[in-house]
Structure formats: C-alpha cells, structure tokens
FIROTI-999376 format. One record per residue (C-alpha): x, y, z; residue number from 1; residue in three letters. Coordinates in nm, 3 decimals, decimal comma, always signed. Example, Ala and Ser with C-alpha at 12.3 -4.5 7.8 and 13.67 -1.06 7.14 Angstrom:
residues 2
<<+1,230; -0,450; +0,780>; 1; 'ALA'>
<<+1,367; -0,106; +0,714>; 2; 'SER'>
//
This chain:
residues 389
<<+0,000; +0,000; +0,000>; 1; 'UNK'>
<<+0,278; +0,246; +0,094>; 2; 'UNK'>
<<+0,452; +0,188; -0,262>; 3; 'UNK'>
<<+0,098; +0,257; -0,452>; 4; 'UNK'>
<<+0,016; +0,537; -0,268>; 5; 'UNK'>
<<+0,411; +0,707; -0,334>; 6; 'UNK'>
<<+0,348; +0,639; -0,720>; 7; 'UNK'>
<<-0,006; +0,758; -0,708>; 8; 'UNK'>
<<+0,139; +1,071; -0,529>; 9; 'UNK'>
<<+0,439; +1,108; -0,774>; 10; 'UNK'>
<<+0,190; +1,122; -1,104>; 11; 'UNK'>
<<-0,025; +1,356; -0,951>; 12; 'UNK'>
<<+0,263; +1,592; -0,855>; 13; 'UNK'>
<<+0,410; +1,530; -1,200>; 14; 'UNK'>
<<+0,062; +1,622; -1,401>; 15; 'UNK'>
<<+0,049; +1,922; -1,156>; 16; 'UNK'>
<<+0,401; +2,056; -1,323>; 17; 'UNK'>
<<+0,247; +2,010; -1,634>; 18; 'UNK'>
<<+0,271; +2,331; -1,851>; 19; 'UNK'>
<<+0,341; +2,447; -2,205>; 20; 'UNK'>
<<+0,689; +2,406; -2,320>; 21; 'UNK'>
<<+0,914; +2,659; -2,398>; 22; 'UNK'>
<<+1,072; +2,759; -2,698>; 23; 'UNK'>
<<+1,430; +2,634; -2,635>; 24; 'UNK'>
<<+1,276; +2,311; -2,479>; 25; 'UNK'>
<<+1,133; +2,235; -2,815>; 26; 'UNK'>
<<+1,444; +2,359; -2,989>; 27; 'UNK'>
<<+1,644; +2,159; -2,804>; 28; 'UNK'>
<<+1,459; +1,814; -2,782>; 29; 'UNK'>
<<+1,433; +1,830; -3,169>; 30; 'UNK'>
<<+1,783; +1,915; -3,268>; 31; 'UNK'>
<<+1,908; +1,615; -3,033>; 32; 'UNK'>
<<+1,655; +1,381; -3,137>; 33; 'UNK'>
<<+1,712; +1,473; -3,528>; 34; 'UNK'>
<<+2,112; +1,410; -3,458>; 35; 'UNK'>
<<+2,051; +1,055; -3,280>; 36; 'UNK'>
<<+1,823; +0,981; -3,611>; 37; 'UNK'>
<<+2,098; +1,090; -3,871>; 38; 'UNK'>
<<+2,355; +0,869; -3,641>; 39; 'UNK'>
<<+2,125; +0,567; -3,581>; 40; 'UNK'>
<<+2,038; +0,548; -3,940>; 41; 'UNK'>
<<+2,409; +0,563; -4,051>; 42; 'UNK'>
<<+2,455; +0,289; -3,780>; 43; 'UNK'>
<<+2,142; +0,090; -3,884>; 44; 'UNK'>
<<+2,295; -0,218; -4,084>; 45; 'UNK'>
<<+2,558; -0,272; -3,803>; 46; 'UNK'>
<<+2,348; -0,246; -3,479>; 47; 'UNK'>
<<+2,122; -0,437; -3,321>; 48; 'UNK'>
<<+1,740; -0,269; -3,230>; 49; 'UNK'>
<<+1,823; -0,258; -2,849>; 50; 'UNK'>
<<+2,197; -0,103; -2,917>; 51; 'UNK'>
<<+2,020; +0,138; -3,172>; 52; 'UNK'>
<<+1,795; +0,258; -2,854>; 53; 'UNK'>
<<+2,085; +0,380; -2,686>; 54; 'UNK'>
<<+2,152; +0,668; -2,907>; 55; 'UNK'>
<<+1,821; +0,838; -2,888>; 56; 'UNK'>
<<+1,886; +0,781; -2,498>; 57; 'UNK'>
<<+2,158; +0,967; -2,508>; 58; 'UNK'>
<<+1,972; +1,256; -2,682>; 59; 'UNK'>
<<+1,769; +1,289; -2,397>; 60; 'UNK'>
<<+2,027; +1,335; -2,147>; 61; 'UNK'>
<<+2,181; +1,601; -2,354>; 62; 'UNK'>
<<+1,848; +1,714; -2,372>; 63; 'UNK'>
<<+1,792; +1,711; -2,014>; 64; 'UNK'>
<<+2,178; +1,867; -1,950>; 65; 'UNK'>
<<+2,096; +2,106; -2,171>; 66; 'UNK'>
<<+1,743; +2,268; -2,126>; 67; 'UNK'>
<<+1,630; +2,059; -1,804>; 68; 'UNK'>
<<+1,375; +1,747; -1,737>; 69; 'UNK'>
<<+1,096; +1,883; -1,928>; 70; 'UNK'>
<<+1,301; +1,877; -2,226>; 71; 'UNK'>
<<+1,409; +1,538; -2,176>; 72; 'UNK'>
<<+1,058; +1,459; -2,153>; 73; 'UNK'>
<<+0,975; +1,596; -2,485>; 74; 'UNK'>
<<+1,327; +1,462; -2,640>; 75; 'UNK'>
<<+1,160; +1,083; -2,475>; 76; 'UNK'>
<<+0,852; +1,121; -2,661>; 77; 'UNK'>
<<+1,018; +1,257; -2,962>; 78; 'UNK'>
<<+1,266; +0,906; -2,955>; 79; 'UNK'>
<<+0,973; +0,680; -2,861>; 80; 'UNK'>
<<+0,784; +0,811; -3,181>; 81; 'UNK'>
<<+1,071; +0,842; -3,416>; 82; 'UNK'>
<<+1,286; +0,459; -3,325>; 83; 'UNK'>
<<+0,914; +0,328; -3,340>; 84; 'UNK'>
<<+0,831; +0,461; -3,705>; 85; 'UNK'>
<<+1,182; +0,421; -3,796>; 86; 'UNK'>
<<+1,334; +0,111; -3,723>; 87; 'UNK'>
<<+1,059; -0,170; -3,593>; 88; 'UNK'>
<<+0,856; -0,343; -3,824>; 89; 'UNK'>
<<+0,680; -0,245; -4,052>; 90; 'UNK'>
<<+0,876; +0,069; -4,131>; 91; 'UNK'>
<<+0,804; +0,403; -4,129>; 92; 'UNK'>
<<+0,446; +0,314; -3,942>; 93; 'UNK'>
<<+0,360; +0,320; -3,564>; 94; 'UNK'>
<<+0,209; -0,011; -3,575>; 95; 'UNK'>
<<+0,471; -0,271; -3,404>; 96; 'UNK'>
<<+0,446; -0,658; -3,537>; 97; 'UNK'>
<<+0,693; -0,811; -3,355>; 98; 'UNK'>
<<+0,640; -0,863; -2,950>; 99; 'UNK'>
<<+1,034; -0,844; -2,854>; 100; 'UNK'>
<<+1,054; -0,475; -3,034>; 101; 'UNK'>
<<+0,726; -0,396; -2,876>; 102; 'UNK'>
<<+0,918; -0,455; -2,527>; 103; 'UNK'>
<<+1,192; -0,282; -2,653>; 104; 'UNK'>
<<+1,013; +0,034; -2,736>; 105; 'UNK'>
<<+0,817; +0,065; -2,368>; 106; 'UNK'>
<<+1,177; -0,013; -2,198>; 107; 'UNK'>
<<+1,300; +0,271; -2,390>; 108; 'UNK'>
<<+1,063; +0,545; -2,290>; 109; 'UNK'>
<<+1,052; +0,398; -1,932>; 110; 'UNK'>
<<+1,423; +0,426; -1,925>; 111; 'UNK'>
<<+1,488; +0,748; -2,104>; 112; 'UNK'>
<<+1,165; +0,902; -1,918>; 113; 'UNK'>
<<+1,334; +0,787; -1,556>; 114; 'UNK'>
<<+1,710; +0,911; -1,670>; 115; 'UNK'>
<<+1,557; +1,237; -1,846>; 116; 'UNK'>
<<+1,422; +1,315; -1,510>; 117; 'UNK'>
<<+1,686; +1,265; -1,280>; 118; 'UNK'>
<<+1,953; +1,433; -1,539>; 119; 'UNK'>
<<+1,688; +1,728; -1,551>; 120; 'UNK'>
<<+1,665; +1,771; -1,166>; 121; 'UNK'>
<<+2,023; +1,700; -1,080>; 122; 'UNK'>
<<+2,132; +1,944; -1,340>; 123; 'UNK'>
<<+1,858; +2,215; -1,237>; 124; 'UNK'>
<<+1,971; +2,167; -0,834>; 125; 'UNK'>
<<+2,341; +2,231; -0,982>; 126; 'UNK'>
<<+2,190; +2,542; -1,165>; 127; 'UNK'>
<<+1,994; +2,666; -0,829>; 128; 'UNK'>
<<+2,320; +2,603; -0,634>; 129; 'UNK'>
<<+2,507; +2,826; -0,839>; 130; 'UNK'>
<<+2,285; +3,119; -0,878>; 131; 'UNK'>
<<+2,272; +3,074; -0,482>; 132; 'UNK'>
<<+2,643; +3,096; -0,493>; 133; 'UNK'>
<<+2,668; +3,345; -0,718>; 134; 'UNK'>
<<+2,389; +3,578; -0,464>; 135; 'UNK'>
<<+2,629; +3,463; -0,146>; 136; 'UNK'>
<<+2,893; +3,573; -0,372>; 137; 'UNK'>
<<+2,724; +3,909; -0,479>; 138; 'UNK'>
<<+2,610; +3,959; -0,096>; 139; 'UNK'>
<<+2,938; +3,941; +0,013>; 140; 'UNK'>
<<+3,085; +4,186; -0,166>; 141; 'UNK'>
<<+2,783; +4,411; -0,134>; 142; 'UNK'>
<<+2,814; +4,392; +0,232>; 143; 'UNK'>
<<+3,211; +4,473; +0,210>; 144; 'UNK'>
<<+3,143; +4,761; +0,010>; 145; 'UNK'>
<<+2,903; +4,922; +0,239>; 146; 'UNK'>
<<+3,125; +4,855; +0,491>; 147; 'UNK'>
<<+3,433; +5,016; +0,330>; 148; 'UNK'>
<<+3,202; +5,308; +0,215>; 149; 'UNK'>
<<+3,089; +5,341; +0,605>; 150; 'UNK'>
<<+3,444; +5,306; +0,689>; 151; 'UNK'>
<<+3,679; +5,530; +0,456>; 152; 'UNK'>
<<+3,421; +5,785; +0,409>; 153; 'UNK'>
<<+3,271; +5,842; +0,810>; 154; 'UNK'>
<<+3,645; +5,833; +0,919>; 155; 'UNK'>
<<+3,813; +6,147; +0,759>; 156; 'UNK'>
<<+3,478; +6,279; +0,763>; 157; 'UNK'>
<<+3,440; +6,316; +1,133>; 158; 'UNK'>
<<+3,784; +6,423; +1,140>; 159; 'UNK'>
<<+3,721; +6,728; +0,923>; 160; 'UNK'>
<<+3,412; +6,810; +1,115>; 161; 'UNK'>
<<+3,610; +6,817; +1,431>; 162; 'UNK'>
<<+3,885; +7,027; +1,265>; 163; 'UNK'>
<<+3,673; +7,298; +1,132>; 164; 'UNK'>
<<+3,459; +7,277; +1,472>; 165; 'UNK'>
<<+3,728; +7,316; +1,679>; 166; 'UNK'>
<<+3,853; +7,656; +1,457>; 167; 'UNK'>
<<+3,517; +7,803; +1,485>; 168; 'UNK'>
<<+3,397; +7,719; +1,865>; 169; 'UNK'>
<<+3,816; +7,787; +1,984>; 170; 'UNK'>
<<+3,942; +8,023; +1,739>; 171; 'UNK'>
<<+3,993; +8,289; +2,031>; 172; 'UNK'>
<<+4,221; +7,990; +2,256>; 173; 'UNK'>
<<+4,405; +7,894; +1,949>; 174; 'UNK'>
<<+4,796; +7,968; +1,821>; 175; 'UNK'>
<<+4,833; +8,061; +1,500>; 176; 'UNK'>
<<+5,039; +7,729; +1,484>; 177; 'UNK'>
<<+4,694; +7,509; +1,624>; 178; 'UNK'>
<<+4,508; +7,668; +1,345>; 179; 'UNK'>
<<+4,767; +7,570; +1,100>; 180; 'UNK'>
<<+4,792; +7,219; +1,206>; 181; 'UNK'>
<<+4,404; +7,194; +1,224>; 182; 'UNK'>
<<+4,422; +7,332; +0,868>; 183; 'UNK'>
<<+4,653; +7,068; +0,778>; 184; 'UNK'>
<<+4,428; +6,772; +0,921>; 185; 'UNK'>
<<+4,134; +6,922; +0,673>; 186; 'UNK'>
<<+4,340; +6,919; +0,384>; 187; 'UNK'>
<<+4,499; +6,596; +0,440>; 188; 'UNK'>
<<+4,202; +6,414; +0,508>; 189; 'UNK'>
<<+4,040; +6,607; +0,260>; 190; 'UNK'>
<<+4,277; +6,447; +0,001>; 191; 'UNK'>
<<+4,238; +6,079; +0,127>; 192; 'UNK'>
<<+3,892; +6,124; +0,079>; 193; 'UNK'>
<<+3,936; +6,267; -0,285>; 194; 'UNK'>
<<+4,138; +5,969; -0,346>; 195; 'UNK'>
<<+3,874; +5,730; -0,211>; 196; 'UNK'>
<<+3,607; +5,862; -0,419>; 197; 'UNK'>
<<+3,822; +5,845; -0,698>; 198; 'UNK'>
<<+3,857; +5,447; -0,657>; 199; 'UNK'>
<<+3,518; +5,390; -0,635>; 200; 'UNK'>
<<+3,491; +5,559; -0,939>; 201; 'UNK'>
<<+3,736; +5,351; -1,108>; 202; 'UNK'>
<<+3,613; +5,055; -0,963>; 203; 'UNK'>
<<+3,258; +5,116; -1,105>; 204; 'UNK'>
<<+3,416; +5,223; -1,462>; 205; 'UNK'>
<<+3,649; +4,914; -1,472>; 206; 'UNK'>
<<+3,359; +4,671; -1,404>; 207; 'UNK'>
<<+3,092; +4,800; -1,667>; 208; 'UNK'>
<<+3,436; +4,746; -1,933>; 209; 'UNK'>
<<+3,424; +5,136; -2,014>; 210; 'UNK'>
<<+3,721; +5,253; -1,874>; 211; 'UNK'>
<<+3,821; +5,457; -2,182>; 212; 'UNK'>
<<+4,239; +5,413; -2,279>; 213; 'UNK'>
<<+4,351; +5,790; -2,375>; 214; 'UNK'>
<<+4,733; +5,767; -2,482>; 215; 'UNK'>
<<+4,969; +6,024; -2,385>; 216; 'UNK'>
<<+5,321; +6,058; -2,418>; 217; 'UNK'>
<<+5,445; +6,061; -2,100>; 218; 'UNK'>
<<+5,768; +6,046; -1,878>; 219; 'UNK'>
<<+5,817; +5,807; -1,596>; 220; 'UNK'>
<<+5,946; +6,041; -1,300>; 221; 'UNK'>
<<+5,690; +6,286; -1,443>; 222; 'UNK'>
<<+5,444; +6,004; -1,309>; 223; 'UNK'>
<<+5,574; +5,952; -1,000>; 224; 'UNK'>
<<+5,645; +6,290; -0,937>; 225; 'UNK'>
<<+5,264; +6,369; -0,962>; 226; 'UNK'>
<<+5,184; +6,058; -0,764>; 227; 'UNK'>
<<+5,386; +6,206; -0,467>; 228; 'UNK'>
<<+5,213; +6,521; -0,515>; 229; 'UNK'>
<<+4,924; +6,355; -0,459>; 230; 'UNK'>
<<+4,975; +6,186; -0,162>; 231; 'UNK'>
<<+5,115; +6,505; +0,028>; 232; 'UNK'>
<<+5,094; +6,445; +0,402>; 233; 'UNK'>
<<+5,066; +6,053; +0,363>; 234; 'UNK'>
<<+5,425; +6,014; +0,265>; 235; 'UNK'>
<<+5,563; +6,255; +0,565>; 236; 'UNK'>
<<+5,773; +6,093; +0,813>; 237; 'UNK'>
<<+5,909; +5,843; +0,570>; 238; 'UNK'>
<<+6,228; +5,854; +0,377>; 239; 'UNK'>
<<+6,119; +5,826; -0,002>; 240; 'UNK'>
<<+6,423; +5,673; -0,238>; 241; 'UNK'>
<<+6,439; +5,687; -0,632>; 242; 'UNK'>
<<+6,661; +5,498; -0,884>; 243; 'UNK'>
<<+6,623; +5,486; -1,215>; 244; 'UNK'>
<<+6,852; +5,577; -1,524>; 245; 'UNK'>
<<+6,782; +5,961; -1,675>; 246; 'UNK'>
<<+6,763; +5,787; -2,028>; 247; 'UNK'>
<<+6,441; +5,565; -1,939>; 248; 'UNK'>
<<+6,292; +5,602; -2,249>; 249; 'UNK'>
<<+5,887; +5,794; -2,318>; 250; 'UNK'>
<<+5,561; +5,603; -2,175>; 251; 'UNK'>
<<+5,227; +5,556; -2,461>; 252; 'UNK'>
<<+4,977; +5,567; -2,157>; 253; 'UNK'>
<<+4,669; +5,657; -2,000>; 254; 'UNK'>
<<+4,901; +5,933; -1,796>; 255; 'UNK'>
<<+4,592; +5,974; -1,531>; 256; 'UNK'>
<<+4,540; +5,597; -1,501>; 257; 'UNK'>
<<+4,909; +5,478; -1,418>; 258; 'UNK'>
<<+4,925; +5,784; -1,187>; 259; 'UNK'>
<<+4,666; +5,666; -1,010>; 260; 'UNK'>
<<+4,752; +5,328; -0,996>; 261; 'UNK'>
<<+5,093; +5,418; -0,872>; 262; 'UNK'>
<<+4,892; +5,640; -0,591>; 263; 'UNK'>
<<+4,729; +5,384; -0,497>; 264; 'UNK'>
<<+5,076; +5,152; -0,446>; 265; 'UNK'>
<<+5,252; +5,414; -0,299>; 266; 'UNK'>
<<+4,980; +5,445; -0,033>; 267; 'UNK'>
<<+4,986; +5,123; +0,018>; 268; 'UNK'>
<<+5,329; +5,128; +0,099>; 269; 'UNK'>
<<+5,291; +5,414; +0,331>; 270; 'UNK'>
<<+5,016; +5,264; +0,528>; 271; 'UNK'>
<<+5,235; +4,968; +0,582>; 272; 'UNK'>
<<+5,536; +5,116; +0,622>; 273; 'UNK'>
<<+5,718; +5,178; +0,986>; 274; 'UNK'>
<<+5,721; +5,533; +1,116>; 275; 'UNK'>
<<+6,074; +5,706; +0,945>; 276; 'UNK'>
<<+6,063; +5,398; +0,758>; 277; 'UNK'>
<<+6,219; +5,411; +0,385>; 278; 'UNK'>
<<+5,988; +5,319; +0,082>; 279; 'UNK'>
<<+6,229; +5,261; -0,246>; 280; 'UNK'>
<<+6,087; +5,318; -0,598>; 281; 'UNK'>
<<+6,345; +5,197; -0,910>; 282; 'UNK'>
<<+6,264; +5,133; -1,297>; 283; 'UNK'>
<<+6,438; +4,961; -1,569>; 284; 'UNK'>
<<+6,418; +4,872; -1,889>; 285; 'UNK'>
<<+6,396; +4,470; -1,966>; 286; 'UNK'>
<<+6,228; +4,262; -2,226>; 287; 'UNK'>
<<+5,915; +4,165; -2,128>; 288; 'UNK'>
<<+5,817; +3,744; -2,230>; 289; 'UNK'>
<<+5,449; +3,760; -2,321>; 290; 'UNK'>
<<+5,214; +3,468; -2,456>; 291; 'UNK'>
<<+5,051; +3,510; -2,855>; 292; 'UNK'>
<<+4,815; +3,324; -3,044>; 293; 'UNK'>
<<+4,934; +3,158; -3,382>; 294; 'UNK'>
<<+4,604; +3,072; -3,529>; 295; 'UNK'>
<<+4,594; +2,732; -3,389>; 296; 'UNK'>
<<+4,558; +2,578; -3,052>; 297; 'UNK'>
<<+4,837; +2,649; -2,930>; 298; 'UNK'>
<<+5,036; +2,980; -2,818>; 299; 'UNK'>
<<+5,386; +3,095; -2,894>; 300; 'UNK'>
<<+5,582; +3,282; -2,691>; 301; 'UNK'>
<<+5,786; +3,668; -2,765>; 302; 'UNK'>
<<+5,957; +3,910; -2,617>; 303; 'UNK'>
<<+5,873; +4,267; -2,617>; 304; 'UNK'>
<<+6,074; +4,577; -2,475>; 305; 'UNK'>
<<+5,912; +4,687; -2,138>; 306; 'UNK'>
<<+5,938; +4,949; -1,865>; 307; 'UNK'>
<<+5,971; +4,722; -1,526>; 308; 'UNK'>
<<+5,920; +4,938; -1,198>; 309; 'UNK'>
<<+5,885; +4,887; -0,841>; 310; 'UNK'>
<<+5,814; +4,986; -0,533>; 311; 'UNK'>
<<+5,934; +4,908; -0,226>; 312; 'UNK'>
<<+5,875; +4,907; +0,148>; 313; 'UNK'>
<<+5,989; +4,763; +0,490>; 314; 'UNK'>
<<+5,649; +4,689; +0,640>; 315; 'UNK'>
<<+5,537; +4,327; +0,774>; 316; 'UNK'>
<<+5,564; +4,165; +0,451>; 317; 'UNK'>
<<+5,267; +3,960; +0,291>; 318; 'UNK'>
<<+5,255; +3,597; +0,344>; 319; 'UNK'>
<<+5,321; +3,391; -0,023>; 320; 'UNK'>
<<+4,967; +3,266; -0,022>; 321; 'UNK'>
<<+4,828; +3,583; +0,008>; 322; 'UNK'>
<<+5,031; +3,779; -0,268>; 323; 'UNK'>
<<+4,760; +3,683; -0,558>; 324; 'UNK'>
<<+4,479; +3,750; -0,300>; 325; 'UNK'>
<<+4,571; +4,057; -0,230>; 326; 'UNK'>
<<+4,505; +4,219; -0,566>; 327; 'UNK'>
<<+4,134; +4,126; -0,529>; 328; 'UNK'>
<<+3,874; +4,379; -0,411>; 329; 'UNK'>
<<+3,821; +4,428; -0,049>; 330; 'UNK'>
<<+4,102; +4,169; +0,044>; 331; 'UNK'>
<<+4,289; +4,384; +0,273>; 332; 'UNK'>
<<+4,609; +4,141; +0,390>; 333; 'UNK'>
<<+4,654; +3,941; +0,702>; 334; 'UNK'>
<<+4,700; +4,260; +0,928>; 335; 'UNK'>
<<+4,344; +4,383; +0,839>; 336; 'UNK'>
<<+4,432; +4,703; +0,555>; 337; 'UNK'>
<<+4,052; +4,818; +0,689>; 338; 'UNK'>
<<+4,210; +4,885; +1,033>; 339; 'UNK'>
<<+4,485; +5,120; +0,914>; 340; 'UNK'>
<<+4,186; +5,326; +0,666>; 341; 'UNK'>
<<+4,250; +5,075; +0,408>; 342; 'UNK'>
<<+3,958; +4,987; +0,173>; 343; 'UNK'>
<<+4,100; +4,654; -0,003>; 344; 'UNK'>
<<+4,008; +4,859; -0,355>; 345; 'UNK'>
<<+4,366; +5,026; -0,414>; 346; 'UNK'>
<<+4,564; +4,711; -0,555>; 347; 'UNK'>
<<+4,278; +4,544; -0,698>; 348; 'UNK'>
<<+4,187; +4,857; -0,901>; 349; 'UNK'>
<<+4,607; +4,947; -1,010>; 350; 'UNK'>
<<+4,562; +4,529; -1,169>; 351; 'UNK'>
<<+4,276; +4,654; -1,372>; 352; 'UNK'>
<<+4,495; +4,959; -1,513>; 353; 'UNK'>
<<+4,785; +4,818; -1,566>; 354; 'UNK'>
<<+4,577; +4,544; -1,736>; 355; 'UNK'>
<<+4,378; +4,798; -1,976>; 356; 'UNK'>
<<+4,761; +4,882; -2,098>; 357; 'UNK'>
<<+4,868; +4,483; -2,160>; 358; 'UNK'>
<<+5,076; +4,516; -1,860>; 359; 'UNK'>
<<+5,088; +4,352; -1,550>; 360; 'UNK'>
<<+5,138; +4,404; -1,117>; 361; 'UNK'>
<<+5,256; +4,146; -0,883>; 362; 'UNK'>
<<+5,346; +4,114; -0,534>; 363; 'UNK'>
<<+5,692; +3,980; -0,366>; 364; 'UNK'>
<<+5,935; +3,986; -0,073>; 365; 'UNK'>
<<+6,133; +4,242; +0,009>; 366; 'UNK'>
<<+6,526; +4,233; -0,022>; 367; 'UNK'>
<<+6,669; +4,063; +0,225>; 368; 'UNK'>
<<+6,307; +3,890; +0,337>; 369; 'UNK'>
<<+6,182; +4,222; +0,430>; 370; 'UNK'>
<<+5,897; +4,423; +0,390>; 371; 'UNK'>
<<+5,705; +4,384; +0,036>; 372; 'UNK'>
<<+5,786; +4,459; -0,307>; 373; 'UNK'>
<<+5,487; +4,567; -0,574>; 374; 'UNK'>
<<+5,674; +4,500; -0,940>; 375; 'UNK'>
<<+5,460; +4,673; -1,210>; 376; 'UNK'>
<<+5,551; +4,609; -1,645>; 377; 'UNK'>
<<+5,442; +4,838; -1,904>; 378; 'UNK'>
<<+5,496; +4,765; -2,279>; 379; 'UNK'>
<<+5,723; +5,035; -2,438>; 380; 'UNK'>
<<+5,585; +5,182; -2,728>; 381; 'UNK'>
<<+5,719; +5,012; -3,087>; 382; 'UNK'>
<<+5,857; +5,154; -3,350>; 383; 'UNK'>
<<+5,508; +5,144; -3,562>; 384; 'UNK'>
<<+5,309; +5,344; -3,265>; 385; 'UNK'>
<<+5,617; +5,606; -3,280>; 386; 'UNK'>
<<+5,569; +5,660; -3,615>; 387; 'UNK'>
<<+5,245; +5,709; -3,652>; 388; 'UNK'>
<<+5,224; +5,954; -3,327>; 389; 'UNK'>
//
C-alpha cells in the first residue's frame, strides 16, 4: 500500500508541473533527437534494435543537460515516436508486429523518461546552487562595500568636522600654529577622501568594461612625481628613495590611469610602512616574455621591450599565499588594511589599469626577506606606434 500510494502521489505531482513548453525546450529536444536519427540510421545495418535505442537515450540526457527534465521529456517522446516509425517493423508506421521490439520500445521510454528526469533535476539543483552561490557571492561583496564606504568615508569625515569645529567654537584659545595644524588635518584628510572617491569611481568604470584608454606621451618620474604630489601628508615621516637611469625612455599611456595606480601603491606602501621607515621606488628597462596566439591551438611565446618598476617598502611583509589574494577587491592582507583606513580597492583597481595597458602588477618579498615589493611592467611603445604619433 505504501509503494501505490508514493506512485499515485508522484503522477499527480508530475501532471500538476504540467505546462506548455518553452521555446528552447522544443528547440532543443528536436535538434538532439534529429542528430541521434541521422547517427542511428548511418549505424542501422551494423546495430542491433536494443543497441540502436541507446543513441536516442543519449539525446535525452543532452536534452535534459541542456534545457532541463521537461526537455528530456519531450526529447523521450520525440525518440519513442521516431525509433518506433523508424526502425521496428513495418517501417516508417507506428504499428509494431513483432512482440520483442514492442518490449523494446516501452523499456525505452521507461528508461529514457526515468534518466531524463533525474539528469533534468540533478542538473537544475546544480543550476539553483550556483545562482545561490553566485547571490552569497554578490552579498558578500555588497556587504564589504558598504562597509568600506561606512568606513573610509565616516572616518576622515568626522575628522574634518572636528577640525573645522574646533577653529570656529576655539578660534579665540588657538595659536596661529593650532590653526595651521588643524588646517593641515582638513586638507589631508580632505585628500584621502578625494582619493577614495576616486577608486570607487574607477572601480565602477572598470567593471561596466568602459574605462576609456587615452594615450599620452608621457615620462616616468613625471608620473611619480605627480603621484607624490598627490599623496602630500601621507608620505611625511618616511624617507622616499628613487633609482632609475635619466635615459628611461617615453611612456604611450593613459598618464591619469598609471598615476593613479601608482597612488594607490605608494599608499599602500605608506600605510604599511614603519614610522621614518624608507619606501624605495626603481625602474628599468627589460624585455618583457608575453604569450601570442598563432592561429591554432596552441600559443607561442615573444619578447617585447618593457618598462619594469617597483616599489618598495619595509612593512610586515605579505605571506606567499596571500600575494595573488591581495590584488582582489576588499582583500585587505593578514594585518586587516581596513584597520589602518585601508579599503582593499587600491591594488585590486592598479591590476585593472595596468591590465587595460597589456601590462601587469605582482606582489613579492622584500630584499633581504623584508617588507614587500609591488613589481609593475608596461609595454614600451614600438617603432610602428612612434611613427604614426
């Protein structure tokens, strides 16, 4: 009684799903169908009836991979029809003469029925655990992005709004030198929040794919000189050391976008660095091994002239499985960046510029084992793009 009443309750719920198909469930169901014809007629005249079954089953799990268990249904009923008008005899008639191909016919469409609609529901609980993945996923970040917006904007915020509230409720007990170091704390914090706002911006521009490459010719110390510029009061207290020949040759860049992305590492090496600590920035020229397609499968490998630069510090370091990591958003190192006004967007963002010019940022260890070094490649400009600039 139990077992009648479970398969009395399975065909009810499975007449209750009943519904019009869709388009790609028809689609679908009669491409693979049509293919396992065209293959079972070429193999016809070598295969057995039952062995001939087998290919129109295997339509229906594609069918059921493909476009889910009501596909596979259809793709079932689609086989049953076409191996029974077909292949048993008579030919090309439903009517089935022989009792063994009669058997063989209902074990089909029981099997391919069964299979269809297990292939269909696994396949659709693989589908619903990756869209829930994907909202976890989306949630996350979400989540870290309000909290790094909370964070890095609240923060120099409040300390502006105590700056300026201090100068107007104490200006009569305040030194001339109070006022200018109050003065100092709004513009500095003013500028980390400029450059905050700025990497959001990026951040949205980079993911929608319309961060728009404008080429410039452009020095490299030019670059960093800006960069420094930028920073202002987030590089005092530390010792700042450049090396790099005065014949490096001209940059083809995005001058705005490698500035920033250099910002963004040299603040990163600030925040990490010691206090009087020494932050080293060097560049070379080097050839540059990069992977190309030849047409085929397979890729070849050249070698292209390059600008290599790095930069430097002699903070805590980064542990080796966390030098990839830390070039995605919102991962902010095994100290916790967030603690020290990091956002986890700075790195992750410089990847996507340097990327948008073909070239390429990487973490490493320090000389000597100490502190971290952020090596950065840009392609030099050939002698084609000179020309026709």
């Amino acid at each position: 009684m139990p077992l009648s009443k479970s398969i009395i309750e399975s065909a009810v719920h499975f007449f209750h799903q009943l519904r019009i198909p869709k388009r790609n469930e028809i689609l679908i169901a009669l491409t693979s169908t049509s293919a396992a014809l065209l293959v079972a007629w070429g193999l016809y005249a070598w295969l057995a009836l039952a062995n001939l079954s087998l290919i129109f089953l295997t339509a229906v799990l594609t069918s059921a991979v493909l476009a889910g268990s009501y596909a596979a249904l259809i793709s079932a009923l689609l086989g049953f029809l076409t191996f029974n008008f077909c292949f048993t005899v008579p030919h090309f008639s439903l009517a089935v003469e022989e009792q063994e191909q009669l058997l063989t016919l209902l074990f089909f469409l029981l099997v391919a029925v069964v299979v269809g609609k297990l292939a269909g529901d696994r396949q659709q609980r693989l589908t619903e655990l990756s869209e829930a993945r994907l909202a976890e996923e989306q949630e996350r970040l979400r989540s870290a992005l309000l909290s790094s917006v909370s964070h890095d904007l609240r923060t120099p915020l409040a300390s502006i709004i105590g700056a300026a509230s201090s100068l107007r409720t104490l200006d009569d007990q305040l030194t001339q030198h109070d006022r200018f170091e109050l003065l100092d704390g709004v513009l500095s914090e003013s500028e980390r929040l400029n450059r905050y706002i700025q990497n959001l911006l990026d951040m949205t521009r980079l993911g929608h794919g319309n961060m728009k490459i404008e080429r410039d010719w452009v020095t490299f110390g030019d670059l960093v000189s800006s960069a420094r510029k930028r920073l202002g009061n987030a590089l005092d207290g530390l010792q700042i050391k450049q090396h790099w020949p005065d014949d490096l040759p001209l940059l083809y860049v995005h001058p705005a976008l490698i500035e920033q992305a250099l910002v963004n590492v040299l603040e990163n090496a600030a925040r990490f660095s010691p206090p009087q600590g020494c932050i080293t920035i060097e560049a070379y020229c080097s050839k540059l091994t990069r992977a190309t397609k030849n047409g085929t499968t397979k890729q070849d490998t050249d070698e292209i002239a390059a600008l290599l630069f790095s930069v430097t510090d002699e903070g805590p370091g980064i542990p080796p499985e966390l030098r990839e990591q830390v070039f995605d958003m919102f991962v902010t190192g095994h100290e916790g960046d967030r603690n020290r006004h990091g956002s986890g967007l700075g790195l992750a963002i410089s990847r996507g510029m340097f990327g948008a010019h073909a070239g390429h940022i990487y973490a490493k260890q320090g000389p000597a084992g100490i502190g971290t070094t952020i090596a950065m490649a840009l392609p030099l400009p050939s002698e084609e793009t000179e020309c026709e600039q």
